[in-house]
N, C-alpha and C positions, 0 to 999 in steps of 0.2 A: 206421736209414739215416743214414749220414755226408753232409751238405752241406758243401758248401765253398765259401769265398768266394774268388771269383777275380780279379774287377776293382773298383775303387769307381772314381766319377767324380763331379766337380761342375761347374757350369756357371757359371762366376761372371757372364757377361753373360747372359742369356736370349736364347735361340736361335740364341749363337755355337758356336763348337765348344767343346769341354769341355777338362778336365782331369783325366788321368790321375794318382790319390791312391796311395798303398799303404796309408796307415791312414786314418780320418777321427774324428771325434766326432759324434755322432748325437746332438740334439736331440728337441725334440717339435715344432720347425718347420720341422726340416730340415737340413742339413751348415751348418756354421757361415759358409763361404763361397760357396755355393750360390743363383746368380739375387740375385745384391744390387744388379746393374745390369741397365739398362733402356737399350733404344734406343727413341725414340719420333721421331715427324712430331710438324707445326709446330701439330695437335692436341691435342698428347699423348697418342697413342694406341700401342700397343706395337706393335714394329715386331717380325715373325715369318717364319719361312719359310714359311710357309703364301705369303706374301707375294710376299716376297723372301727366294728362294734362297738370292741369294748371300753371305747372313748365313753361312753354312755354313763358309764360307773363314775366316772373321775367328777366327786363337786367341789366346786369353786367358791371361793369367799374373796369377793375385792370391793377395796373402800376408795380405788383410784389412785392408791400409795402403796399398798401390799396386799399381793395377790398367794391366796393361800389353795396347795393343789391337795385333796383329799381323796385318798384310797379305798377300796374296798376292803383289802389288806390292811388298815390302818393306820399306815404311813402317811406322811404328810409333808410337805413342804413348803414353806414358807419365800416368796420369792418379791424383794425389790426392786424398783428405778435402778438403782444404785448397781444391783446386778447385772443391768445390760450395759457390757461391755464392747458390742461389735456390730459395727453396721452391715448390713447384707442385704444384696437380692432376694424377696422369696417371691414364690410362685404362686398366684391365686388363681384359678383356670386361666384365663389367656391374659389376664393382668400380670405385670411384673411388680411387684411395691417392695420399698426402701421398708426395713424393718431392722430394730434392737435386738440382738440375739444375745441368751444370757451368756454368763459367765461359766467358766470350767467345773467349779461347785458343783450348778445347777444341774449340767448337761453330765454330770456324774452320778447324782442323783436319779436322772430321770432315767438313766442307761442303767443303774440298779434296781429301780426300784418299777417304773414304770412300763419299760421296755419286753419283761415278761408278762406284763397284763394283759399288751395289743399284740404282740408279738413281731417288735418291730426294733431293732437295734441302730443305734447313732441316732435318737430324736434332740432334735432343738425345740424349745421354747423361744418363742419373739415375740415383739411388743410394737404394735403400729408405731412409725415412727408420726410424732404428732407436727414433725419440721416441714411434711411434704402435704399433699393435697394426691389423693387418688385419682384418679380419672377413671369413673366408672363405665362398663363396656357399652349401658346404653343408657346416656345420661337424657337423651328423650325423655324416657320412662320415669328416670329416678330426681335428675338432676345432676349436676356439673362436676361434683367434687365427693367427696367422702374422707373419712378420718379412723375407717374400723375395715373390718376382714370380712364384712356381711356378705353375703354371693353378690346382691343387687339391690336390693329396696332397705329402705334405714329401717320399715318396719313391717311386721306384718301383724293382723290384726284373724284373730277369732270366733265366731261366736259358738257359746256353749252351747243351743240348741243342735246346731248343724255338730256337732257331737253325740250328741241325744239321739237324732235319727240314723248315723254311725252303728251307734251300738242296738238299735233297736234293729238293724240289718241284718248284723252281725248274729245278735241271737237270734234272729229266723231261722239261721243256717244252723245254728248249737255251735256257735264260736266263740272265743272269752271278748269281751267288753277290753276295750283299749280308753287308755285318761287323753287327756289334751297333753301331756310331756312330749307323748308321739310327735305332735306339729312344730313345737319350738316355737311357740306364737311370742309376741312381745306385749302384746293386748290383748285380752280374752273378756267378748263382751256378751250383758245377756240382753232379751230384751225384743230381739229380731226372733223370726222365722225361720227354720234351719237353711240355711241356706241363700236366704234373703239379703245378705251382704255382698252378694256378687250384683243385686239388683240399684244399687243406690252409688252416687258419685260422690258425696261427702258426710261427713259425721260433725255436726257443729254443739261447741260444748256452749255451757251457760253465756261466757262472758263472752260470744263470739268467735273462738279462734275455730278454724278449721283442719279436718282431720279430709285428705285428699285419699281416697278409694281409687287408685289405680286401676288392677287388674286381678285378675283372679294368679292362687300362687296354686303352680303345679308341682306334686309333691313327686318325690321319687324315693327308691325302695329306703330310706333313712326311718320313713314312717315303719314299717316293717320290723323296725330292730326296737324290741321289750326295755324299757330305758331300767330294769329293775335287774334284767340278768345281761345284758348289754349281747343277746342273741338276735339274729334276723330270724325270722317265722320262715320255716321250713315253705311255707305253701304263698307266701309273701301276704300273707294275711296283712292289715286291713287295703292292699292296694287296687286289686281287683274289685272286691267289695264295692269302697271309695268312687271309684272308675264306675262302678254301675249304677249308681245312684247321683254322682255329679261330678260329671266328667268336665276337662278345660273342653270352650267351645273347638269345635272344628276337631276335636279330637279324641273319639269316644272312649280310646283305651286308657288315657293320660287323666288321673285321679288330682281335683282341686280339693285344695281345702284353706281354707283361708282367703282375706283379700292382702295384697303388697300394698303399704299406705305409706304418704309423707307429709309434710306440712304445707298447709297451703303457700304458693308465692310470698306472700306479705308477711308472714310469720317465722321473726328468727329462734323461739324457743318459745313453751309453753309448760308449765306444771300440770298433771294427772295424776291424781288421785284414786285408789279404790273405792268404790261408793257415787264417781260423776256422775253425773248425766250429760247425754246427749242426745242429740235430734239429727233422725236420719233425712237426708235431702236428695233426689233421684237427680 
């Protein structure tokens, strides 16, 4: 069975919209520019759509040196290394991480300009700090260390099918059609059976390297928020739906979509392509 990769994306702010890749480099923590920045309150606590929606609107452009923030308003900001001037604690659910918090500039910036979007005053912008090693809450699952703001897995993978019958649900009911933005995937592959990705343990490309199938990722109401008008659906539209057609096992109400995937043990980094192929392994 021929898979194909179709789309790669990375996310360089955490819970902004993403960025469309054609190739990337795979880690064992995850895309190299993948969640490096962090919005947080005057807590330090990470600012999400679970939240605030309207994170949703805000696109991002980083090359690993300048990360640029893009408004629906049209405003923009352009933000440096160079800018982070202060170390601080933030908060990522029960994790504590060391992280760069920008400069007065920036957080002036973001208190004019951005702080009316979400509706939220005193945000910081911060930057993993890349001097410490995370300790992720269940390095079982994941592994040992991490170097990004990810919840838990360096990645997660999609396939387009398991979309397709999404939306073919969806309109049974007379409901609008949702894209794959909704999941945040890092990998979106075709190729499989809707759904047939929670059935398999690894994805192995041409030259050998291995793509490790963890677990299934349980999604939660993030899927629900329109990434176009950065709204949650009134009726939590596609959650329930999701939930009734493939549910996480043992828990019928609790909506999958996607697998959490890492690099096999033996492999410190790999190149992926749009266009790969791989072969799925049970």
């Amino acid at each position: 069975m021929d898979i194909k990769v179709e789309a790669l994306y990375c996310y360089p702010v955490k819970s902004c919209a993403g960025m469309s890749l054609d190739a990337a480099t795979l880690t064992t923590t995850g895309f190299e520019l993948d969640r490096k920045w962090m919005l947080v309150n005057q807590q330090g606590r990470a600012l999400t759509q679970r939240q605030y929606p309207k994170l949703a609107l805000i696109s991002t452009q980083y090359d690993g040196k300048s990360l640029q923030l893009n408004l629906p308003t049209g405003e923009s900001c352009d933000i440096n290394h160079s800018d982070l001037d202060t170390e601080l604690e933030v908060g990522l659910w029960s994790d504590k991480v060391l992280a760069l918090g920008a400069c007065t500039q920036v957080q002036k910036w973001l208190r004019k300009c951005l702080s009316p979007l979400i509706g939220l005053d005193n945000i910081n912008l911060v930057h993993f700090n890349q001097k410490q090693l995370r300790k992720p809450a269940q390095p079982e699952r994941f592994g040992l260390s991490a170097r990004h703001f990810a919840d838990a897995a360096p990645y997660l993978l999609a396939n387009s099918a398991s979309l397709k019958t999404l939306n073919k649900e969806l309109a049974s009911q007379d409901k609008n059609n949702v894209d794959m933005r909704r999941f945040r995937p890092n990998i979106v592959v075709s190729g499989l059976e809707a759904f047939a990705e929670h059935k398999y343990k690894k994805l192995i490309l041409s030259n050998g390297a291995e793509l490790e199938l963890v677990d299934h990722c349980e999604r939660c109401v993030m899927i629900t928020v329109d990434p176009d008008t950065g709204t949650k659906h009134q009726q939590q539209v596609p959650f329930r739906e999701l939930a009734k057609i493939n549910a996480m096992p043992h828990k019928k109400h609790a909506p999958a979509f996607g697998v959490n995937v890492k690099l096999a043990n033996n492999i410190e980094s790999l190149d992926l392509h749009i266009g790969d192929t791989l072969q799925a392994q049970r």
